[in-house]
C-alpha positions as CSV (number, residue, x, y, z in Angstrom):
1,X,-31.9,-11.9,15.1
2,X,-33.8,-10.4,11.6
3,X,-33.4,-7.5,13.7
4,X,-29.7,-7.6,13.8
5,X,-29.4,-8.5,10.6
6,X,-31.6,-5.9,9.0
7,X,-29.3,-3.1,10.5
8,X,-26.8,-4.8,9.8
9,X,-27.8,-4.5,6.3
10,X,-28.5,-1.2,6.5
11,X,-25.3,-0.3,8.2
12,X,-23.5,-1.9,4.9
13,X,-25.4,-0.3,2.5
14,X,-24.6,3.2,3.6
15,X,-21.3,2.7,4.0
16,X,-20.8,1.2,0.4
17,X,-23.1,4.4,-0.8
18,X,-21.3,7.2,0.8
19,X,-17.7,5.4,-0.4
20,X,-18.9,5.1,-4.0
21,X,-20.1,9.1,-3.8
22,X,-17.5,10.3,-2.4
23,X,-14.9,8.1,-4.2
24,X,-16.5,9.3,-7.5
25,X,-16.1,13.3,-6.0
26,X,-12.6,12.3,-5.3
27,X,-11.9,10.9,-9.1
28,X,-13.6,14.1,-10.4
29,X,-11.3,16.3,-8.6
30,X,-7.8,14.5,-9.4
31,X,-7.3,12.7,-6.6
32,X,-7.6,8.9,-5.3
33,X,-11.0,7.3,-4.6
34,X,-9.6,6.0,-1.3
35,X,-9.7,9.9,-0.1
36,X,-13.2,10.0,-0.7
37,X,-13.5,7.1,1.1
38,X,-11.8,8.2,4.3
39,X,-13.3,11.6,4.1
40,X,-16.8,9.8,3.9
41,X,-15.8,7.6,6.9
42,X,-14.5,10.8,8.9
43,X,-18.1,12.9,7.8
44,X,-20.3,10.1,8.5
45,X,-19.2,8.6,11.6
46,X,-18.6,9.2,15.3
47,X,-15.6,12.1,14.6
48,X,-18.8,14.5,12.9
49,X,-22.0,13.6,12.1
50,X,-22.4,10.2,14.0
51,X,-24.4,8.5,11.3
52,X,-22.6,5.7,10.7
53,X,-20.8,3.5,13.8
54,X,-18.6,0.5,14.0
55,X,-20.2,-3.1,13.5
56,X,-18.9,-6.8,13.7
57,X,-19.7,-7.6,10.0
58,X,-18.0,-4.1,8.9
59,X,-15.1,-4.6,11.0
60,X,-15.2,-8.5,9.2
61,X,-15.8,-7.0,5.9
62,X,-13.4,-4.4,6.3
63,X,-10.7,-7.2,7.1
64,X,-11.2,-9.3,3.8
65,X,-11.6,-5.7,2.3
66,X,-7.2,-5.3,3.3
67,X,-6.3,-8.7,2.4
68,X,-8.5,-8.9,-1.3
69,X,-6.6,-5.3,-2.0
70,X,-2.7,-6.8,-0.7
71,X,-3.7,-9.3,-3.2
72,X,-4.6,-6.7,-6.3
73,X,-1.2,-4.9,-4.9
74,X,0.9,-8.0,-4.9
75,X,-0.5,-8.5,-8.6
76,X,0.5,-5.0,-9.7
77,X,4.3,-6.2,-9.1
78,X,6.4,-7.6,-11.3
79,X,9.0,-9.7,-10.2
80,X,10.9,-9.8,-13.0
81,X,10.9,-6.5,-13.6
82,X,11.9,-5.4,-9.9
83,X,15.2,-7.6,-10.4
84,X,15.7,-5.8,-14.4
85,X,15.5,-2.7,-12.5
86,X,18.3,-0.5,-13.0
87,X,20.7,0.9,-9.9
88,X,19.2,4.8,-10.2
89,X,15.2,3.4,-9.3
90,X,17.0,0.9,-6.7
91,X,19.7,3.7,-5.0
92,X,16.5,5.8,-5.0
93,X,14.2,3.6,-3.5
94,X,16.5,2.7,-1.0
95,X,16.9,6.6,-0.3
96,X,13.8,6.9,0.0
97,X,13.1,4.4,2.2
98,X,16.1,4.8,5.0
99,X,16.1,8.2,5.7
100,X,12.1,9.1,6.6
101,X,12.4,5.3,8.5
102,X,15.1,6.8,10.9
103,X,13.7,10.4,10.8
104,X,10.3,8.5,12.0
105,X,12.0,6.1,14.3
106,X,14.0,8.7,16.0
107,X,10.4,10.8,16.1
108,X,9.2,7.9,18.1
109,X,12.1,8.5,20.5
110,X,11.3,11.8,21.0
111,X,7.7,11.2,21.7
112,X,8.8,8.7,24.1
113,X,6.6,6.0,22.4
114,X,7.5,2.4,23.3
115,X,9.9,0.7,19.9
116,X,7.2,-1.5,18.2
117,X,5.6,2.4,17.9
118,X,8.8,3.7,17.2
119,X,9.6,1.1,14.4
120,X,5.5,1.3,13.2
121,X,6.2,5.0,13.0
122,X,9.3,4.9,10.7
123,X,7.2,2.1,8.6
124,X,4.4,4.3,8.1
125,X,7.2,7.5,7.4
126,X,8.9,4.9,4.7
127,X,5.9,3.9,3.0
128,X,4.7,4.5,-0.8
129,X,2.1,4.3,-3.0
130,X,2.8,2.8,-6.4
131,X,-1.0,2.8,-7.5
132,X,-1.4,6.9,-6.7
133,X,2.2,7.5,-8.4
134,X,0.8,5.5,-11.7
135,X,-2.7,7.4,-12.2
136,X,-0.6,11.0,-11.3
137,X,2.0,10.3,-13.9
138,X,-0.7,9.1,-16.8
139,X,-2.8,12.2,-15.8
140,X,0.1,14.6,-16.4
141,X,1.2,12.6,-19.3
142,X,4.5,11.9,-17.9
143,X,4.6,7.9,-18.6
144,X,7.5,8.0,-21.1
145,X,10.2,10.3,-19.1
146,X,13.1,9.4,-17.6
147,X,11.2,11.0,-13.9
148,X,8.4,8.7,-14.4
149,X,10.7,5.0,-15.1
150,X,12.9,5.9,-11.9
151,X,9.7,7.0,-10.2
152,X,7.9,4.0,-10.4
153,X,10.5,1.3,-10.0
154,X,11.9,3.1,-7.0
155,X,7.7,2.9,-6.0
156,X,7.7,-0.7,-6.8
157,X,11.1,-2.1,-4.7
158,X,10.0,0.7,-2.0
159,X,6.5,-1.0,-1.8
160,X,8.2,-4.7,-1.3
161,X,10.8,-3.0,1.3
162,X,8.6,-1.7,3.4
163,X,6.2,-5.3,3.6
164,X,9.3,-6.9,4.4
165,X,10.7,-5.0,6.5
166,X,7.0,-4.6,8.2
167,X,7.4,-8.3,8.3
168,X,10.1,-7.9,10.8
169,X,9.3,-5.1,12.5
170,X,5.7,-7.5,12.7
171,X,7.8,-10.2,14.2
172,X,9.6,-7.8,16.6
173,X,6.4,-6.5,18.2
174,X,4.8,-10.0,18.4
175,X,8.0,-11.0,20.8
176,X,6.6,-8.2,22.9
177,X,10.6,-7.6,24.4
178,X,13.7,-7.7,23.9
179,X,14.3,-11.4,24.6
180,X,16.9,-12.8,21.8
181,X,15.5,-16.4,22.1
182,X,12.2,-15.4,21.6
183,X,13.0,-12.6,18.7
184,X,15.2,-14.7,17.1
185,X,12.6,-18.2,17.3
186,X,9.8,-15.5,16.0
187,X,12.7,-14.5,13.1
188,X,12.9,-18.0,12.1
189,X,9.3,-18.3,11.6
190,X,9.4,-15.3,9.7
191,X,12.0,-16.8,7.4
192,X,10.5,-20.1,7.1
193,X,7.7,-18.4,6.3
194,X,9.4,-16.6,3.0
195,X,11.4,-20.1,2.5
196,X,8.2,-22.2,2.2
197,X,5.9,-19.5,-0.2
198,X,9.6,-19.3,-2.3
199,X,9.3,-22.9,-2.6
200,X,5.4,-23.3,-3.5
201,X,5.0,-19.8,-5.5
202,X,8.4,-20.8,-7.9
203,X,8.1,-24.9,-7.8
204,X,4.4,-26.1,-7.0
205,X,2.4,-23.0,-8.1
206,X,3.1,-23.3,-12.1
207,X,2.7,-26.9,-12.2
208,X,-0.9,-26.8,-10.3
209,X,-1.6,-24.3,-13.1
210,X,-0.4,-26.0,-16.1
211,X,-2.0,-29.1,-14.6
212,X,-5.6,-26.8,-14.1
213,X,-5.1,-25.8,-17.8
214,X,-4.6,-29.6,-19.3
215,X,-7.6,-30.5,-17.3
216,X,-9.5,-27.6,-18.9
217,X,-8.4,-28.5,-22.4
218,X,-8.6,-32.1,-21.7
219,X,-12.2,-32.1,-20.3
220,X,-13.4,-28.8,-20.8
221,X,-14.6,-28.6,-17.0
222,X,-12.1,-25.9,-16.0
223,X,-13.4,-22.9,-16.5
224,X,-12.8,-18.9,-15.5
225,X,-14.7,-19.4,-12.0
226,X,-12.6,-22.3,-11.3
227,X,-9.2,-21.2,-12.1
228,X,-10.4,-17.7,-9.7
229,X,-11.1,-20.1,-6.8
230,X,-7.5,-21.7,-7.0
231,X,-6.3,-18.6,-7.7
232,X,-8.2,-17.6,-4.1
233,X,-7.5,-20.6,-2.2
234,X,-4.2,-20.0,-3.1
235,X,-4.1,-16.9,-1.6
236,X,-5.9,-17.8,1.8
237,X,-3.2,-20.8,1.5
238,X,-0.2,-18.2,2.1
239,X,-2.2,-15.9,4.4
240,X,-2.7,-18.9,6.8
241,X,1.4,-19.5,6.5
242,X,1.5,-16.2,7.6
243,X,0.0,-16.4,10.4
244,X,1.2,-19.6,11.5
245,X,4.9,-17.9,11.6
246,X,3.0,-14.9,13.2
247,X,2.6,-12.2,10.8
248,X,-0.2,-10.5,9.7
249,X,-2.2,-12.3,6.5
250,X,-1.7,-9.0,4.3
251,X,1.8,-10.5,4.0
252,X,0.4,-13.5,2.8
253,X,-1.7,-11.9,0.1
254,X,0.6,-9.5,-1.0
255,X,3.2,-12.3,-1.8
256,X,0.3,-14.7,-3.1
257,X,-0.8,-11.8,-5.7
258,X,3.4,-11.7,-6.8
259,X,3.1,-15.3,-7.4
260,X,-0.3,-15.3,-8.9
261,X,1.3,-13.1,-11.6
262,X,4.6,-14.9,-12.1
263,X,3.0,-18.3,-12.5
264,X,2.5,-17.5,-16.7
265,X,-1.4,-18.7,-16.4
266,X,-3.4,-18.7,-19.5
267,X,-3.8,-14.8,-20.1
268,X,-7.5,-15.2,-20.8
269,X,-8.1,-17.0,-16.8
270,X,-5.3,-14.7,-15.5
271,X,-7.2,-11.2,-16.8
272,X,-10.7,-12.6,-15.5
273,X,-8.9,-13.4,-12.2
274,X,-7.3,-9.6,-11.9
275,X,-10.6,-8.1,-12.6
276,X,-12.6,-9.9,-10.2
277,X,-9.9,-9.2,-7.9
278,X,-10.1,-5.6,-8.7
279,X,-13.5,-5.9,-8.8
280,X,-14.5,-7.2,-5.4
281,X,-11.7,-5.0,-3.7
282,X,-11.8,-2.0,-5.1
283,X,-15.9,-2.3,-5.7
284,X,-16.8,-3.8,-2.0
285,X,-14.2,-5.0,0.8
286,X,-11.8,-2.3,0.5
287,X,-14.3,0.9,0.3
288,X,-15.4,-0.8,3.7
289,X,-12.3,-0.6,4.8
290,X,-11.4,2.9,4.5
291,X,-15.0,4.0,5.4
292,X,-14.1,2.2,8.6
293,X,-10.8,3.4,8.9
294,X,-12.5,6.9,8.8
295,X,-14.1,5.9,11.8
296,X,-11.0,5.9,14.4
297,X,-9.9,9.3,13.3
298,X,-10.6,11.6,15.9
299,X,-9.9,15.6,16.0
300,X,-8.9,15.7,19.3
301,X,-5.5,15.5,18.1
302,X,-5.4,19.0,16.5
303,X,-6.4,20.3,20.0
304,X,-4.6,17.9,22.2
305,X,-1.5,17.0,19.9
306,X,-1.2,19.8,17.4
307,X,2.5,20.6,18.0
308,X,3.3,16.7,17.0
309,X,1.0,16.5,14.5
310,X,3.0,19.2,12.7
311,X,6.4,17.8,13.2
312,X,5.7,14.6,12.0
313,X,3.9,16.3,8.9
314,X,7.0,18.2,8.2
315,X,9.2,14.6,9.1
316,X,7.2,12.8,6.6
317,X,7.0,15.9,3.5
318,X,10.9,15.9,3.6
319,X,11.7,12.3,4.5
320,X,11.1,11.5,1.1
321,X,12.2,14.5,-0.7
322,X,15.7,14.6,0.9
323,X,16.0,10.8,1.0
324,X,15.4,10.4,-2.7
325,X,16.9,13.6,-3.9
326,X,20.2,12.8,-1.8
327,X,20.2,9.3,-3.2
328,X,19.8,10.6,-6.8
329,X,22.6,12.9,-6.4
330,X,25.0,9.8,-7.6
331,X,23.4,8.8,-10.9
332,X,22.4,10.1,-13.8
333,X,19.5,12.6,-12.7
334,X,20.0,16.2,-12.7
335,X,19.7,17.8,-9.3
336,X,16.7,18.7,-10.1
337,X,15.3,15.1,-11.8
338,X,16.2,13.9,-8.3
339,X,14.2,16.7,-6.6
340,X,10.4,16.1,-8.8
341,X,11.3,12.2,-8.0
342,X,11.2,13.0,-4.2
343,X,8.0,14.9,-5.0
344,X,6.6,12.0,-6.6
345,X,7.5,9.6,-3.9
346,X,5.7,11.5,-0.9
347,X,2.5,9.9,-1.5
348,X,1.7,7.0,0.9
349,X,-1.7,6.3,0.7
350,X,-2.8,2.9,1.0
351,X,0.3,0.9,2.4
352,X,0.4,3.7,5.2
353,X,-3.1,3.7,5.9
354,X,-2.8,-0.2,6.0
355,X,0.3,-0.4,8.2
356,X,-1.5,2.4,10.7
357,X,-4.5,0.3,10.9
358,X,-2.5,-3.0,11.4
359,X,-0.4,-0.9,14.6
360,X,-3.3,0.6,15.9
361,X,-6.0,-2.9,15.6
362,X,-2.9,-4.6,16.9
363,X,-2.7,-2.2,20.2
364,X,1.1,-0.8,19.5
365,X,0.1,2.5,19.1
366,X,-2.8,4.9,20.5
367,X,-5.7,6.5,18.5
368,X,-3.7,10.0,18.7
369,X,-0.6,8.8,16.7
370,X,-3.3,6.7,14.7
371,X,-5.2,9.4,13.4
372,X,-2.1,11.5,13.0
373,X,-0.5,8.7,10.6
374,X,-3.9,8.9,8.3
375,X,-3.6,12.5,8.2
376,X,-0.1,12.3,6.6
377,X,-1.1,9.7,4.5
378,X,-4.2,12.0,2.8
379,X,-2.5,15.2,3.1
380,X,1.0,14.0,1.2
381,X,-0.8,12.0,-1.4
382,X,-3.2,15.0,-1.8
383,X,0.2,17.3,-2.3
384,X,1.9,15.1,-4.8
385,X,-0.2,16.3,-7.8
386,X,0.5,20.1,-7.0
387,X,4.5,19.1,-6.2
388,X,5.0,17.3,-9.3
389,X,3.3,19.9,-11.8
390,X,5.1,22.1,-10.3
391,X,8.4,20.5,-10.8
392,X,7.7,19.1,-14.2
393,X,6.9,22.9,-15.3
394,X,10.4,23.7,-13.0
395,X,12.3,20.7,-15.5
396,X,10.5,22.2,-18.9
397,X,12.0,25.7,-18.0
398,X,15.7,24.6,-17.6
399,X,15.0,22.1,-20.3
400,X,15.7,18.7,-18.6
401,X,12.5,16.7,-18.4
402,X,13.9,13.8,-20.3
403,X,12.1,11.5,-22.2
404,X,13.0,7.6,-23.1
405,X,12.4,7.7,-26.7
406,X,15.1,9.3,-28.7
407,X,12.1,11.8,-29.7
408,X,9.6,13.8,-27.4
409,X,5.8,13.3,-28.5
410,X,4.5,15.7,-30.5
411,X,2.5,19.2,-30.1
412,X,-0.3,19.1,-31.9
């Protein structure tokens, strides 16, 4: 048993070592710490050097790690702001979300992949990464252009489509057929599901807070580590609603974090409870997680699988940029606005490594496709940096990268 335990220990302590060095290389260079992450997974474990293996408390750590970072995600969205948002981000989004989920579905057919893998496949084409788009754009000081406001609400109501739609396509697979009573009873769970977090996130969830914060004025007994455990049980609240209607608890976290936001706590106990959010997923769980995830990928598929791997690279590069540069065609963008915006929204990162992980843990698709799907999600968020300078310096020469302020900072 200490023995267990001790290399258990062990086990943990490397991983969260080689995540935190190679997600510090991976800041250094430009790019997300989760790529460090994975690459530190991929070197360190059974795919190269064989240092590091699979455990029961990493694969337990690892699973906390997904559902305290859905959580952090969740409280990255505004919902008011996702309703104020105006048609160009919401025509975009949309774009950007229906044509690389039927290029990736109709992949699936071609691969002859069962549909749960076919509809995982065009999730995993569809998703985006608001978090990756955000740091990019403030690195290349491109906040306050007209590129970076449609960018980043198409990101945002892109982000929410694909989680609900993954909630159906979640509820499809779980019926394991085509049989409409069954599809349609797992539907009405999935509903409910929305129907009843609707109900407690809107009605119950401000009055438990502005009841927490009378009892904290009141009586003084309510403090920071109190109003972060509501704030968590709260969470685990909707994650077990989500599996009760038989999706997966990211759901659940992701909505909990919308809610956690919209609730208008105190904004000295909401900023402690985003940081020790942020803190304990981006510090511990989630690192596990990708280190982990590094641990599926296998290289057989460039031997066994090249051929696919390379059409589904090229089906998930253009996805985006012809979905969001057709779709942008219609509204005020130039042709070429539209074009840097499809750049910008090739990045998937995070929500496609997490939907992958969910379709592969779940047994829908095989480790081949698997470890294909995390190589398009590190190799088109790695390109977005390179795609959009170059199509910012492309905008600056024909003289249409648009700001939002009437004047254009200054050049000191």
């Amino acid at each position: 048993m200490v023995e267990t335990v001790s290399i258990d220990l062990l086990s943990l302590l490397l991983v969260l070592t080689v995540a935190w060095v190679f997600g510090a290389l991976a800041e250094r260079v430009g790019y997300p710490t989760m790529m460090g992450e994975l690459f530190a997974g991929i070197a360190f474990g059974p795919a190269l050097l064989g240092v590091l293996h699979p455990s029961e408390l990493l694969s337990v750590l690892s699973e906390l790690g997904v559902f305290l970072l859905m959580i952090y995600v969740g409280m990255e969205v505004d919902l008011r702001e996702l309703f104020e948002l105006g048609p160009q981000a919401l025509l975009i989004a949309f774009g950007a979300f229906v044509i690389p989920f039927g290029m990736g579905y109709a992949a699936g057919v071609w691969l002859g992949v069962s549909v749960g893998a076919a509809l995982f496949l065009g999730l995993a084409m569809a998703a985006t990464s608001l978090a990756t788009k955000s740091r990019i754009l403030a690195d290349l000081d491109l906040l306050e252009t007209r590129i970076a406001n449609v960018l980043l609400g198409g990101a945002l109501a892109s982000d929410v489509g694909v989680l609900i739609v993954y909630a159906g396509v979640d509820s499809y697979v779980t019926a394991g057929g085509l049989d409409p009573t069954e599809i349609g009873v797992i539907l009405l769970k999935a509903l409910g599901f929305f129907v009843v977090t609707l109900v407690i996130g809107y009605r119950f969830l401000p009055l438990a807070w502005r009841y927490i914060e009378t009892q904290r004025e009141r009586y003084g007994f309510v403090n920071r580590t109190t109003a972060f455990t509501f704030a968590l049980l709260v969470s685990l609240l909707f994650a077990q609603l989500a599996t009760l209607a038989d999706l997966h608890m990211i759901i659940g976290g992701f909505i909990a974090g919308m809610f956690l936001r919209q609730a208008d706590v105190e904004p000295s106990l909401y900023e402690h409870i985003h940081v020790v959010i942020y803190d304990l997923a981006m510090g511990l769980f989630a690192p596990v997680f990708f280190v982990t995830i590094g641990f599926q990928i296998t290289f057989d598929v460039f031997a066994d699988s090249f051929g696919v791997l390379v059409v589904l690279v090229g089906i998930a590069f253009l996805g985006k940029i012809v979905g969001s540069w057709l779709f942008a065609l219609p509204t005020s963008l130039t042709s070429r606005e539209g074009l840097v915006v499809g750049f910008g929204m090739n990045g998937r990162g995070t929500v496609e490594i997490i939907i992958a992980g969910v379709a592969y843990q779940a047994g829908v698709i095989d480790q081949s496709l698997f470890s294909i799907l995390v190589f398009i999600a590190v190799f088109t968020t790695a390109l977005v940096p390179v795609t959009v300078t170059w199509g910012v310096r492309l905008l600056e020469n024909a003289d249409e990268l648009v700001y939002v302020d009437s004047m254009a900072p200054s050049e000191d």
